[in-house]
CHARMM-style PDB file with segment names, atoms N, HN, CA, C and O in Angstrom:
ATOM      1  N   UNK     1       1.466   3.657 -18.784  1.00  0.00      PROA
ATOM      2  CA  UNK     1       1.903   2.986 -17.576  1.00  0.00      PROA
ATOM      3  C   UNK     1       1.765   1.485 -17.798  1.00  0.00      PROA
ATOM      4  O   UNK     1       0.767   0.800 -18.026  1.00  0.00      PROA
ATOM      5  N   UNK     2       2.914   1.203 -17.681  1.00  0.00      PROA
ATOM      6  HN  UNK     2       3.724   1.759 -17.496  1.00  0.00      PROA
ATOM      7  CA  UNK     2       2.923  -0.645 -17.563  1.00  0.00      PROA
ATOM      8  C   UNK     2       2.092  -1.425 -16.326  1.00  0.00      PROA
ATOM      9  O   UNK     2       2.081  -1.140 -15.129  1.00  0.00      PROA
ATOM     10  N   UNK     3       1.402  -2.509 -17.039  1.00  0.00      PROA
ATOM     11  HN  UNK     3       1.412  -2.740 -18.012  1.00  0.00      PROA
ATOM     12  CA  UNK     3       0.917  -3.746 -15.639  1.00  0.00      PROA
ATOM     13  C   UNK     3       1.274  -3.622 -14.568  1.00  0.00      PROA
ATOM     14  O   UNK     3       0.576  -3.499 -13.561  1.00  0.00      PROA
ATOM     15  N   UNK     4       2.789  -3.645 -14.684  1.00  0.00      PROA
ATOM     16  HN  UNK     4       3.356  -3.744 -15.502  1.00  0.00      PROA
ATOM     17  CA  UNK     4       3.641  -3.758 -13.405  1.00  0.00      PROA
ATOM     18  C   UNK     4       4.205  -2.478 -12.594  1.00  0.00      PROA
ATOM     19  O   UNK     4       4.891  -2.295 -11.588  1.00  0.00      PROA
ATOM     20  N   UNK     5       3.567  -1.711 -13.545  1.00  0.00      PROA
ATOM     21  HN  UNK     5       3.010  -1.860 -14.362  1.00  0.00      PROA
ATOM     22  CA  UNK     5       4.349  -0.306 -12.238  1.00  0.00      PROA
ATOM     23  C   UNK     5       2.658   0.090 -11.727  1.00  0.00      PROA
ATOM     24  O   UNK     5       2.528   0.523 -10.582  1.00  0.00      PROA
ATOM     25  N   UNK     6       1.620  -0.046 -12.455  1.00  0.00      PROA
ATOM     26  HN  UNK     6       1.727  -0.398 -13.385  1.00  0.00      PROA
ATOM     27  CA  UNK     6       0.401   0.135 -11.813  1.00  0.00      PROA
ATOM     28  C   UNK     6      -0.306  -0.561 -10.400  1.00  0.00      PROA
ATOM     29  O   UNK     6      -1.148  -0.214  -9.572  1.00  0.00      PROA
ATOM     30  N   UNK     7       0.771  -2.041 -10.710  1.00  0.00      PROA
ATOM     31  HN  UNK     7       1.454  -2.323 -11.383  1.00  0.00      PROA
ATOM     32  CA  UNK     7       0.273  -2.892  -9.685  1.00  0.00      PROA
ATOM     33  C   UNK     7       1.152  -2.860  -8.345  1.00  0.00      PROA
ATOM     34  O   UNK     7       0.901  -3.425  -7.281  1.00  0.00      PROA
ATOM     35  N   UNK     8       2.397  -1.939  -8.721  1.00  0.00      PROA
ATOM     36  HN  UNK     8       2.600  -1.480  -9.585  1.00  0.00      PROA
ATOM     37  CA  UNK     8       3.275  -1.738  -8.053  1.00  0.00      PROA
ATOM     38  C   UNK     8       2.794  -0.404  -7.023  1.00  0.00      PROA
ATOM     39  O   UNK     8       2.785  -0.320  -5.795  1.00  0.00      PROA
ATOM     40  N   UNK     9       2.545   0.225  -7.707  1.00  0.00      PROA
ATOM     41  HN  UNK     9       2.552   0.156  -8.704  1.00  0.00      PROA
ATOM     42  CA  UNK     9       1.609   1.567  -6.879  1.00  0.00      PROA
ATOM     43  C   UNK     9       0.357   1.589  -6.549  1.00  0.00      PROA
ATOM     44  O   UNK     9      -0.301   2.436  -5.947  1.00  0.00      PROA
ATOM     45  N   UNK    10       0.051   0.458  -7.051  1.00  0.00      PROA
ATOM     46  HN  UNK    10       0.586  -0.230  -7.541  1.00  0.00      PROA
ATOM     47  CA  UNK    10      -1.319   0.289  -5.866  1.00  0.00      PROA
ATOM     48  C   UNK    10      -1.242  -0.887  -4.628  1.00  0.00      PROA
ATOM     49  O   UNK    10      -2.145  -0.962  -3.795  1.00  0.00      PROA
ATOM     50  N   UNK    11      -0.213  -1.677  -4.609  1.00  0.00      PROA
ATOM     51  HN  UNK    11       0.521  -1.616  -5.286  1.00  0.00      PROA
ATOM     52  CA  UNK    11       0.290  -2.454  -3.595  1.00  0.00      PROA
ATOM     53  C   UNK    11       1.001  -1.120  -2.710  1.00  0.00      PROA
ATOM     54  O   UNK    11       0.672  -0.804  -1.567  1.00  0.00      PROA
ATOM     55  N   UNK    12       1.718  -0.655  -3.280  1.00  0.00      PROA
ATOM     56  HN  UNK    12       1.985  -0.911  -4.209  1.00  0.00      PROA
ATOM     57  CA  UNK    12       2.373   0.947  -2.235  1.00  0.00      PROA
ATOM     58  C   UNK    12       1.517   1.415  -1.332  1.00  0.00      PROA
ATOM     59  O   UNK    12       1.691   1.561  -0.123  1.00  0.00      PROA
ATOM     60  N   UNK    13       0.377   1.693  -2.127  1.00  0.00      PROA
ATOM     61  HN  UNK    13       0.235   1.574  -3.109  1.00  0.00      PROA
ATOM     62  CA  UNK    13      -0.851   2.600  -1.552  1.00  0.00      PROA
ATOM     63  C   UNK    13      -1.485   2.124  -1.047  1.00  0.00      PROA
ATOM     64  O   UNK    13      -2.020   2.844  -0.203  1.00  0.00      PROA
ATOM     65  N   UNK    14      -1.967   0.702  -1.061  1.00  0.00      PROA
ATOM     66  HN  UNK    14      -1.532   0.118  -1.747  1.00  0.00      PROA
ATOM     67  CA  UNK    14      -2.739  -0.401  -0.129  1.00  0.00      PROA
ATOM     68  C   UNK    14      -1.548  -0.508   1.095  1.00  0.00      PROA
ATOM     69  O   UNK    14      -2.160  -0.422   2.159  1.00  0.00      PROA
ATOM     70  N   UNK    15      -0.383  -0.631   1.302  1.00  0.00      PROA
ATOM     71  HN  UNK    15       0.114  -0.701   0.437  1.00  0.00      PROA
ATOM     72  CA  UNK    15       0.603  -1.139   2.396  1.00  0.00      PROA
ATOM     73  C   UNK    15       0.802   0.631   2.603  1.00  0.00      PROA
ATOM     74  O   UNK    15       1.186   0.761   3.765  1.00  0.00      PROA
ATOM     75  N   UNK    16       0.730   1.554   2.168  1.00  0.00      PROA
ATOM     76  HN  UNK    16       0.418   1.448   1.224  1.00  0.00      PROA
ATOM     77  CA  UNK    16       0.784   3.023   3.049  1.00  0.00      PROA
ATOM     78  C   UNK    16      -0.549   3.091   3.974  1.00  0.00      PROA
ATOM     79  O   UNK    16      -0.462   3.131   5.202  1.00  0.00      PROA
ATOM     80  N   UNK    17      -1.858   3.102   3.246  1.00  0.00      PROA
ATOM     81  HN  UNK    17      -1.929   3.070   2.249  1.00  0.00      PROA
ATOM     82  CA  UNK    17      -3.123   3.053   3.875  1.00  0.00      PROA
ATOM     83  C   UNK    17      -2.986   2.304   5.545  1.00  0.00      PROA
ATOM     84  O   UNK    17      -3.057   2.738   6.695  1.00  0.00      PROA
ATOM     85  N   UNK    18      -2.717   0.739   4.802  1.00  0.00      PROA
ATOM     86  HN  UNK    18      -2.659   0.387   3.868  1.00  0.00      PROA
ATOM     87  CA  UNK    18      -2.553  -0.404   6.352  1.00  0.00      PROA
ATOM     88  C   UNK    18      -1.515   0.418   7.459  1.00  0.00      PROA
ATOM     89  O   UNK    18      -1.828   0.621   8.632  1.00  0.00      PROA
ATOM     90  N   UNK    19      -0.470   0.760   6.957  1.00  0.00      PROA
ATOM     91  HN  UNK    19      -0.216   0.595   6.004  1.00  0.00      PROA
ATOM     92  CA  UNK    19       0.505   1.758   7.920  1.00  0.00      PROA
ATOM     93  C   UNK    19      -0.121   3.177   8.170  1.00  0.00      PROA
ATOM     94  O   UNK    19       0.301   3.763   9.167  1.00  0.00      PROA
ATOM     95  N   UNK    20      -0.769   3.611   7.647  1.00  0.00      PROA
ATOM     96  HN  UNK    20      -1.112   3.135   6.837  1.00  0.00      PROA
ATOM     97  CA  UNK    20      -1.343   4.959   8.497  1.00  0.00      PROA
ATOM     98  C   UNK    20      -2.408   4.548   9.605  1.00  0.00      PROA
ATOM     99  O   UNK    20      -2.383   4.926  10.777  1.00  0.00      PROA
ATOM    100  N   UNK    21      -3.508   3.561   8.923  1.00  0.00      PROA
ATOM    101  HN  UNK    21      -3.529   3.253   7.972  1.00  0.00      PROA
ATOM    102  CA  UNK    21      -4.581   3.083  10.041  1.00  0.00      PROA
ATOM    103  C   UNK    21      -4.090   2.299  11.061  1.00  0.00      PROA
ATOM    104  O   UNK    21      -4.807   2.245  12.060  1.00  0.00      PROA
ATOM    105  N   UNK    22      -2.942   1.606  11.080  1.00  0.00      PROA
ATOM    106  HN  UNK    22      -2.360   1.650  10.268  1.00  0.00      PROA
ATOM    107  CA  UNK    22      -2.296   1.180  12.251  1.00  0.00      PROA
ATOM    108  C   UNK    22      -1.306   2.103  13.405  1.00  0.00      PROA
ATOM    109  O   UNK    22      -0.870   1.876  14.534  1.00  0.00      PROA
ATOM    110  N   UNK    23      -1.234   3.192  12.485  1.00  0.00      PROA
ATOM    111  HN  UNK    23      -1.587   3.377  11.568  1.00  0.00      PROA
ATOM    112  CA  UNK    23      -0.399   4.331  13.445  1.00  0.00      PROA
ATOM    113  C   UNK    23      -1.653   4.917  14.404  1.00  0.00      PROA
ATOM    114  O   UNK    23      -1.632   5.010  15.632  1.00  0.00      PROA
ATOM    115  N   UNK    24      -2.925   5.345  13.351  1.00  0.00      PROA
ATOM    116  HN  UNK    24      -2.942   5.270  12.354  1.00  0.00      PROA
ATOM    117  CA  UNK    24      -4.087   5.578  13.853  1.00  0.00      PROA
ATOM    118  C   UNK    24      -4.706   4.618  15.142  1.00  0.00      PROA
ATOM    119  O   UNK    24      -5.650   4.770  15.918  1.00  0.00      PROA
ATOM    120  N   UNK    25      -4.130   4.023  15.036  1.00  0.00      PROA
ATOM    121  HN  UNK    25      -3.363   3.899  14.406  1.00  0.00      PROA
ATOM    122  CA  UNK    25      -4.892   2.383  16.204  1.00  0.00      PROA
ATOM    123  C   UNK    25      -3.687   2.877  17.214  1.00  0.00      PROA
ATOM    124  O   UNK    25      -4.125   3.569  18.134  1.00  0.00      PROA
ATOM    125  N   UNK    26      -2.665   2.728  17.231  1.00  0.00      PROA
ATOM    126  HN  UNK    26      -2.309   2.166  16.484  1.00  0.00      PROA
ATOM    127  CA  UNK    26      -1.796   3.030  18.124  1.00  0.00      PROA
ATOM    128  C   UNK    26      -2.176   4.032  19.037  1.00  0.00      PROA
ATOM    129  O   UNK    26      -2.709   3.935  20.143  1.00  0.00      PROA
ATOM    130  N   UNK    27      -1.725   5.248  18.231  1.00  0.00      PROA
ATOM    131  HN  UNK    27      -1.293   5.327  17.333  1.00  0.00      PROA
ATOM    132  CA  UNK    27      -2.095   6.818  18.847  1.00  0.00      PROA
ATOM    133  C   UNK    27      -3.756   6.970  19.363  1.00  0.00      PROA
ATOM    134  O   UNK    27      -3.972   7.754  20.288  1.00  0.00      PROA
ATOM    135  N   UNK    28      -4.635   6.396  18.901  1.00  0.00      PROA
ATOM    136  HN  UNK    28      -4.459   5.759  18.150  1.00  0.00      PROA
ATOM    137  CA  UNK    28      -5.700   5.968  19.825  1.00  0.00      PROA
ATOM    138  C   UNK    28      -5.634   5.518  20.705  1.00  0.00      PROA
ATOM    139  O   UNK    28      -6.147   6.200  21.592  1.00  0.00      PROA
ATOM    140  N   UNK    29      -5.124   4.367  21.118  1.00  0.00      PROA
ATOM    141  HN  UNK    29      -4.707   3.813  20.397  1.00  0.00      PROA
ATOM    142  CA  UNK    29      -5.143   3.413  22.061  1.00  0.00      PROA
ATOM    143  C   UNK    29      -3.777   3.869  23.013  1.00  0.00      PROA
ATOM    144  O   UNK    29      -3.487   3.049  23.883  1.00  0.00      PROA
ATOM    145  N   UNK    30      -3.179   4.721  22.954  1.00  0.00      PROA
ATOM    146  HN  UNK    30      -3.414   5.388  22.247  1.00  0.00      PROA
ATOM    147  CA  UNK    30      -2.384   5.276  23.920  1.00  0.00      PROA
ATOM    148  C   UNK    30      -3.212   6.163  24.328  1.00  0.00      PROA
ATOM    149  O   UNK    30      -3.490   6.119  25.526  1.00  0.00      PROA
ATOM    150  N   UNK    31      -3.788   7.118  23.568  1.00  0.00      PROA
ATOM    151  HN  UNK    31      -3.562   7.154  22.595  1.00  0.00      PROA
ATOM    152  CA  UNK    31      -4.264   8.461  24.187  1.00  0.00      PROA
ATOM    153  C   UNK    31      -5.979   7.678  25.098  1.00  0.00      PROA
ATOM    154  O   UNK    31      -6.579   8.283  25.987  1.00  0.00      PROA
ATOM    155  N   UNK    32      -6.255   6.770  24.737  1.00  0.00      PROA
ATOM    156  HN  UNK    32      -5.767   6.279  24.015  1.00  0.00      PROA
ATOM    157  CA  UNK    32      -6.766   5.998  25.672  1.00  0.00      PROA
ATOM    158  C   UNK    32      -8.773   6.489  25.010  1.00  0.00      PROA
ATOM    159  O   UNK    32      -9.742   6.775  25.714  1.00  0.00      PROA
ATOM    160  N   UNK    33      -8.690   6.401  23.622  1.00  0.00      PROA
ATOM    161  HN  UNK    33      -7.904   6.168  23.050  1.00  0.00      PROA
ATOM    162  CA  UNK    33      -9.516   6.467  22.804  1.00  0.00      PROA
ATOM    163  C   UNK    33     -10.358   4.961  22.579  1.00  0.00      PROA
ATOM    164  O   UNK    33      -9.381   4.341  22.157  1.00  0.00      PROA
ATOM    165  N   UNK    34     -11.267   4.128  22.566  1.00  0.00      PROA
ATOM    166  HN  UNK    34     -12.060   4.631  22.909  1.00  0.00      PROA
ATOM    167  CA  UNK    34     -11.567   3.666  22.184  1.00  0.00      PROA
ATOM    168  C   UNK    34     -12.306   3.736  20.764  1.00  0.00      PROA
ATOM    169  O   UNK    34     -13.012   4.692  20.445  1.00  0.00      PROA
ATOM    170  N   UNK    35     -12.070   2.616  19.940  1.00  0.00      PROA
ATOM    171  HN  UNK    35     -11.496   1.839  20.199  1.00  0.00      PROA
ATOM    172  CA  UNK    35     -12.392   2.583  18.341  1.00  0.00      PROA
ATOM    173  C   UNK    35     -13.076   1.565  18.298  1.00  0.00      PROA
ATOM    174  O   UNK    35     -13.947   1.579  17.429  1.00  0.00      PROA
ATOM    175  N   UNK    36     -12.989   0.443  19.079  1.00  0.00      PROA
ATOM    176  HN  UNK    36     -12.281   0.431  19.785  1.00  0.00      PROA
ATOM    177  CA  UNK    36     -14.307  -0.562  19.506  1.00  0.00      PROA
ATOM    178  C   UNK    36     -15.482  -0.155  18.612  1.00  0.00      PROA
ATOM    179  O   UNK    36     -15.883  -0.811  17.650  1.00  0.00      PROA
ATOM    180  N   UNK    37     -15.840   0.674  18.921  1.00  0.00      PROA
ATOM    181  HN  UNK    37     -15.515   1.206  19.702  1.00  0.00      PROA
ATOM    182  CA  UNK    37     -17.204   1.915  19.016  1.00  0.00      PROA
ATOM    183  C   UNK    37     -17.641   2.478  17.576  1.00  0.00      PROA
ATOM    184  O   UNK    37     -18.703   2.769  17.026  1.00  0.00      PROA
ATOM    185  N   UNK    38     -16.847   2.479  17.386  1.00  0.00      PROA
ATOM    186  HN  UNK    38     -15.984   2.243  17.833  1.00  0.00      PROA
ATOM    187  CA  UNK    38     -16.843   3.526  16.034  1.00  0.00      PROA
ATOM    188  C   UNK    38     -17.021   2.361  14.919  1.00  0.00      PROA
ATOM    189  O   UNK    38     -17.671   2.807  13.974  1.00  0.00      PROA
ATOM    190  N   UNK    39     -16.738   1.341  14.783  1.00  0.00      PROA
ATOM    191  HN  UNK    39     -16.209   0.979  15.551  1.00  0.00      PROA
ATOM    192  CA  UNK    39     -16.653   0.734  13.429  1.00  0.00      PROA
ATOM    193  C   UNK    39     -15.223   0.382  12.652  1.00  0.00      PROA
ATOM    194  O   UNK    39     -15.090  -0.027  11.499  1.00  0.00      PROA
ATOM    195  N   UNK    40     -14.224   0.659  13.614  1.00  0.00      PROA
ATOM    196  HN  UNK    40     -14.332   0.991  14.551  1.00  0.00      PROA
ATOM    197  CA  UNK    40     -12.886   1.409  13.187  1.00  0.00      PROA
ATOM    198  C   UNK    40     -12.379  -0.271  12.205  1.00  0.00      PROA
ATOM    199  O   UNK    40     -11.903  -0.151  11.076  1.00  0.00      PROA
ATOM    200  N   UNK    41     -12.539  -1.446  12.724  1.00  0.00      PROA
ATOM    201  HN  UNK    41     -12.926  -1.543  13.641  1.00  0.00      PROA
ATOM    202  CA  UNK    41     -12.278  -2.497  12.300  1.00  0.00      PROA
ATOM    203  C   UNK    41     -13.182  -2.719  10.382  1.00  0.00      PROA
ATOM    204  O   UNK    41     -12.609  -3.309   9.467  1.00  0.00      PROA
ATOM    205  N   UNK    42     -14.630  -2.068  10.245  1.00  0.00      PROA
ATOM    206  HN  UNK    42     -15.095  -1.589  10.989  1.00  0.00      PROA
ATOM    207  CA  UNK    42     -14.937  -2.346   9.798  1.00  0.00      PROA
ATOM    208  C   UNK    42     -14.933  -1.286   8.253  1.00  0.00      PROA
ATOM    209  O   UNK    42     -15.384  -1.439   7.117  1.00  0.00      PROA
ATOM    210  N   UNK    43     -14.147  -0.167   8.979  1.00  0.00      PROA
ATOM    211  HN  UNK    43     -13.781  -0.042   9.901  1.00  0.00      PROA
ATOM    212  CA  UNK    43     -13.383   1.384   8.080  1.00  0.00      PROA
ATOM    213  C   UNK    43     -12.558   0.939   7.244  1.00  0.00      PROA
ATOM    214  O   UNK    43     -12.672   1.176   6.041  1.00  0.00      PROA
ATOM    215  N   UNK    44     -11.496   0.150   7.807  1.00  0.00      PROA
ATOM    216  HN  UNK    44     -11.404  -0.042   8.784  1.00  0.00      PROA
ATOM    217  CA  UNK    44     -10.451  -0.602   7.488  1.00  0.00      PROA
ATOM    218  C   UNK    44     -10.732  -1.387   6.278  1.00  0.00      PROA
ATOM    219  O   UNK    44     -10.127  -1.192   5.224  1.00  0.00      PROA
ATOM    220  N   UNK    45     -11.729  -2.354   6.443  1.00  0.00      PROA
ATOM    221  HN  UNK    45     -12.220  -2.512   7.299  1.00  0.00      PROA
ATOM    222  CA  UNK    45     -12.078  -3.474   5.721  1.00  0.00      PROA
ATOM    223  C   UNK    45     -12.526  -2.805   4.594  1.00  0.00      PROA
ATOM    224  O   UNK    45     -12.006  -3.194   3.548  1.00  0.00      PROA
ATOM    225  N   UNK    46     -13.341  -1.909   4.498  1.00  0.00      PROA
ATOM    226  HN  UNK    46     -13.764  -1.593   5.348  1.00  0.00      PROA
ATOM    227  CA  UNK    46     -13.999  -0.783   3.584  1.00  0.00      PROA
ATOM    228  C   UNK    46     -12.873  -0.501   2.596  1.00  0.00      PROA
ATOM    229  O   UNK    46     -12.930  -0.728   1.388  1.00  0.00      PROA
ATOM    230  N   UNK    47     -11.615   0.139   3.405  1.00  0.00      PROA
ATOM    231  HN  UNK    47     -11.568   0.324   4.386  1.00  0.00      PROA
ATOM    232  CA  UNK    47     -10.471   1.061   2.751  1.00  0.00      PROA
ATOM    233  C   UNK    47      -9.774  -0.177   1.668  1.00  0.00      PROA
ATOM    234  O   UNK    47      -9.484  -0.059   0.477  1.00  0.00      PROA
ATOM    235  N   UNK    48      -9.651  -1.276   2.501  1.00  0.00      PROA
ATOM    236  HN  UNK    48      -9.887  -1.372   3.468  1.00  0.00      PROA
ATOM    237  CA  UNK    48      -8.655  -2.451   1.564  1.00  0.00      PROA
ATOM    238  C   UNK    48      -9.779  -2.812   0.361  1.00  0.00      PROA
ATOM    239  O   UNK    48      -9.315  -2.750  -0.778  1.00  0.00      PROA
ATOM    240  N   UNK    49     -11.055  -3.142   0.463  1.00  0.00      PROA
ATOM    241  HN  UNK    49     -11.432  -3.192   1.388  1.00  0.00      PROA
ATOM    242  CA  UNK    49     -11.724  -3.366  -0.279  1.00  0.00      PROA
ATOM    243  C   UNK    49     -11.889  -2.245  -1.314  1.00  0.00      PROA
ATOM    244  O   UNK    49     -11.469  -2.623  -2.407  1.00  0.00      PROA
ATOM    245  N   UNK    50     -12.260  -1.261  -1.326  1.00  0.00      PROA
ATOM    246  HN  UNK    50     -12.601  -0.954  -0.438  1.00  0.00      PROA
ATOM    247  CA  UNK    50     -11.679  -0.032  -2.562  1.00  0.00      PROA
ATOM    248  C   UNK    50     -10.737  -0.037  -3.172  1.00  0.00      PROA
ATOM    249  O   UNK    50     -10.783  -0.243  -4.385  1.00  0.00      PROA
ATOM    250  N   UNK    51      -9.857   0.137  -2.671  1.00  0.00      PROA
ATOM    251  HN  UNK    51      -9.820   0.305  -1.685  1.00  0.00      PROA
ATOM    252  CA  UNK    51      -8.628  -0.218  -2.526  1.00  0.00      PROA
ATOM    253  C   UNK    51      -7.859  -1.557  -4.152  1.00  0.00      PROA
ATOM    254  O   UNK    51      -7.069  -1.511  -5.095  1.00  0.00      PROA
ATOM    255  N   UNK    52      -8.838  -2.553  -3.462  1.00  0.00      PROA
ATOM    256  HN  UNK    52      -9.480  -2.591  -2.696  1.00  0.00      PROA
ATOM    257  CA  UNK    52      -8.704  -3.748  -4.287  1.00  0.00      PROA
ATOM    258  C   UNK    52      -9.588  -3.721  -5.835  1.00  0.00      PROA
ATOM    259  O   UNK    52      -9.312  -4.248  -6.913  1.00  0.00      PROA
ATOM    260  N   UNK    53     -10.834  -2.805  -5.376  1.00  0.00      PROA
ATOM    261  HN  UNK    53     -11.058  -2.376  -4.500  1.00  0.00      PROA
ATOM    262  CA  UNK    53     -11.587  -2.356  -6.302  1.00  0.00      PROA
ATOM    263  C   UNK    53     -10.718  -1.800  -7.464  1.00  0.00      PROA
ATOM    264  O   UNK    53     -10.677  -2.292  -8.592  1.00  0.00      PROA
ATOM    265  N   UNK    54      -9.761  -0.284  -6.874  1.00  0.00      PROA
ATOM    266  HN  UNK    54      -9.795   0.115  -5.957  1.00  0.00      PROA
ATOM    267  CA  UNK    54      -9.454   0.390  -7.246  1.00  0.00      PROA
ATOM    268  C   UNK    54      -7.980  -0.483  -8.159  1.00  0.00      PROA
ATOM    269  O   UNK    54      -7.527  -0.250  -9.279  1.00  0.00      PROA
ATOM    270  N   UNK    55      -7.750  -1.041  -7.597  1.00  0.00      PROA
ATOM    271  HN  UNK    55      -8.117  -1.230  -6.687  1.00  0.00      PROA
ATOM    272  CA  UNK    55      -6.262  -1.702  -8.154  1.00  0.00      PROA
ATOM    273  C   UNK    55      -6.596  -2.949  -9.355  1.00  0.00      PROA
ATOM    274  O   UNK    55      -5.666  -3.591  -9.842  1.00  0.00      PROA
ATOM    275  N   UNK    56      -7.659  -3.128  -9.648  1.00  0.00      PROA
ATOM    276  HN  UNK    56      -8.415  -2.606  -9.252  1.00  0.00      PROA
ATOM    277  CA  UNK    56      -8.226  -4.056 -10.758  1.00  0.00      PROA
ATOM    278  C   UNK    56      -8.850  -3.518 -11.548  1.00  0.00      PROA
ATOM    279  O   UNK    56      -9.372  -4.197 -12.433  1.00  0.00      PROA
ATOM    280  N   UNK    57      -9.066  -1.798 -11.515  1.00  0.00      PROA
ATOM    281  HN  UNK    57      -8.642  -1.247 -10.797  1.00  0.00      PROA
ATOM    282  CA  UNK    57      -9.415  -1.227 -12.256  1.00  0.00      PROA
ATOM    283  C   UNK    57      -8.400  -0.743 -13.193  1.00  0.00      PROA
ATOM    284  O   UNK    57      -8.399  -0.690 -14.422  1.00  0.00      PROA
ATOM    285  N   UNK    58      -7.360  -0.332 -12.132  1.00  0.00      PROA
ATOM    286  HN  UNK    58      -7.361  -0.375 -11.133  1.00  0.00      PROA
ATOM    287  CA  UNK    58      -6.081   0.180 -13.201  1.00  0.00      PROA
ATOM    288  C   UNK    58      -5.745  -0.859 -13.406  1.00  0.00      PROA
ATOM    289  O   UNK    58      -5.432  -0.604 -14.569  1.00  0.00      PROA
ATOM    290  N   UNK    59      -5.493  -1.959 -13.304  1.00  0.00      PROA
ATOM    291  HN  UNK    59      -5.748  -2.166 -12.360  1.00  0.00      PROA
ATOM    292  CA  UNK    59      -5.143  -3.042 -14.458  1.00  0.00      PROA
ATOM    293  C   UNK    59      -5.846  -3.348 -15.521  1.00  0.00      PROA
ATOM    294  O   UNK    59      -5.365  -3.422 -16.652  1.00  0.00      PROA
ATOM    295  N   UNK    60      -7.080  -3.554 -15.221  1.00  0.00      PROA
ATOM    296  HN  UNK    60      -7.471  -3.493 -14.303  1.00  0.00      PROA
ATOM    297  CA  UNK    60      -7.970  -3.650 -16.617  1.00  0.00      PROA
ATOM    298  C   UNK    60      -8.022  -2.417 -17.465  1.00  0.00      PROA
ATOM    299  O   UNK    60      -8.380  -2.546 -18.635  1.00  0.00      PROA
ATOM    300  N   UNK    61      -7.646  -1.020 -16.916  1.00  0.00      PROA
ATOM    301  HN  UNK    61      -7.355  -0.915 -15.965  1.00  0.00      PROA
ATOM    302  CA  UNK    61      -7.275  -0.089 -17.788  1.00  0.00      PROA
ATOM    303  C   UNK    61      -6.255  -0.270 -18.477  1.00  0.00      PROA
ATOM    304  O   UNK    61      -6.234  -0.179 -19.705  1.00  0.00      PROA
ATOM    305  N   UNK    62      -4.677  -0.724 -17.294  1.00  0.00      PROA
ATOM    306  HN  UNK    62      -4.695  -0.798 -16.297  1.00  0.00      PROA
ATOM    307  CA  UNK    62      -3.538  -1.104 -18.362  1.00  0.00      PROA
ATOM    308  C   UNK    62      -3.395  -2.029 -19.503  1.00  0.00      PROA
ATOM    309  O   UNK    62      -2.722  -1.944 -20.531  1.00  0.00      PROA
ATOM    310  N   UNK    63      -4.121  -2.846 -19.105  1.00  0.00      PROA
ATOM    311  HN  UNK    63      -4.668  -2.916 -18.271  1.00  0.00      PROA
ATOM    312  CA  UNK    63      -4.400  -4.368 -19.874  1.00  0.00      PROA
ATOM    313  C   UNK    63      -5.101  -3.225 -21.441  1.00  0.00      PROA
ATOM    314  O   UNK    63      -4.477  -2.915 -22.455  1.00  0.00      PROA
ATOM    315  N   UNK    64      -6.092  -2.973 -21.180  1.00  0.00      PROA
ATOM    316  HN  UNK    64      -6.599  -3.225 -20.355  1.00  0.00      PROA
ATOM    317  CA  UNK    64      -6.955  -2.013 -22.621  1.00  0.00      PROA
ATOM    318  C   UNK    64      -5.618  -1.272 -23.276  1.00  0.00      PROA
ATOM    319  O   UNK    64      -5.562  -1.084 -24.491  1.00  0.00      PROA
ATOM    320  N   UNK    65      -4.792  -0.958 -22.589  1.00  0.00      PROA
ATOM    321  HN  UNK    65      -4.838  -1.110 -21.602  1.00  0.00      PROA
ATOM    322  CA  UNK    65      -3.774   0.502 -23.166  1.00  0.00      PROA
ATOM    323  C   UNK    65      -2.894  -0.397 -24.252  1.00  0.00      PROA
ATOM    324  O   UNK    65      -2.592  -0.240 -25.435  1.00  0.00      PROA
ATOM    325  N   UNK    66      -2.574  -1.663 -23.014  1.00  0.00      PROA
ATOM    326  HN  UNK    66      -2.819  -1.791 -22.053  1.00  0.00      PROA
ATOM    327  CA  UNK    66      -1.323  -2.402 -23.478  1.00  0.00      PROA
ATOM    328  C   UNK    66      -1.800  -3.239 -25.172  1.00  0.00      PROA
ATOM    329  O   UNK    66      -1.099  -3.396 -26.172  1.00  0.00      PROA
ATOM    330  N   UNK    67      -3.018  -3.570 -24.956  1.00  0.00      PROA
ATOM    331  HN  UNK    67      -3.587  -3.443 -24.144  1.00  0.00      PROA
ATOM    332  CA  UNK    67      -3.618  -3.997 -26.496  1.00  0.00      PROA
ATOM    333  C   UNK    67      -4.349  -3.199 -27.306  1.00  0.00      PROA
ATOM    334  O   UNK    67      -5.136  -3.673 -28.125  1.00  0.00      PROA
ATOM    335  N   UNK    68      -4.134  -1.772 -27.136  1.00  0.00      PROA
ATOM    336  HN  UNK    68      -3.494  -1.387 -26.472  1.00  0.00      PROA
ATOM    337  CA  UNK    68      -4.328  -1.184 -28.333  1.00  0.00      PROA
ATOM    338  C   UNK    68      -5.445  -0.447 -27.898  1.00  0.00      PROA
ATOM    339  O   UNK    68      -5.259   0.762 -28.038  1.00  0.00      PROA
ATOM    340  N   UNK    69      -6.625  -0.767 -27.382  1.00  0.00      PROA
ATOM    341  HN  UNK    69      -6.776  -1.749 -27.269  1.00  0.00      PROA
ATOM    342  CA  UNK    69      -7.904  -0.281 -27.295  1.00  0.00      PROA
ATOM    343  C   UNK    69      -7.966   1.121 -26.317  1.00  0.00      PROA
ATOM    344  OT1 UNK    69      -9.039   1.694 -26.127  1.00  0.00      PROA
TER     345      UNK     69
END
């Protein structure tokens, strides 16, 4: 897998994540749920941060592939 299709599918998967937890915020906040409560802001922050973890990992994996090691 190339640099660029790794970084490409983990930008996908970071901008799918943000679009599911915002559908999640919605459909809460209609059905008249509060998330205040829960941490829900700070779930989020958690998910992008893995997330970012996770997406500098497969690059520094691609980066190793792409030079041989």
């Amino acid at each position: 897998m190339t640099r660029g299709t790794a970084v490409l599918i983990a930008w996908l998967g970071l901008l799918a994540t943000i679009v599911a937890l915002s559908g999640l915020a919605i459909w809460a906040k209609m059905r008249g749920i509060d998330l205040q409560g829960v941490g829900f802001h700070e779930a989020i922050g958690g998910l992008i941060g893995l997330l970012g973890v996770a997406l500098s990992a497969q690059i520094h994996n691609s980066r190793r592939q792409d030079d041989g090691g």
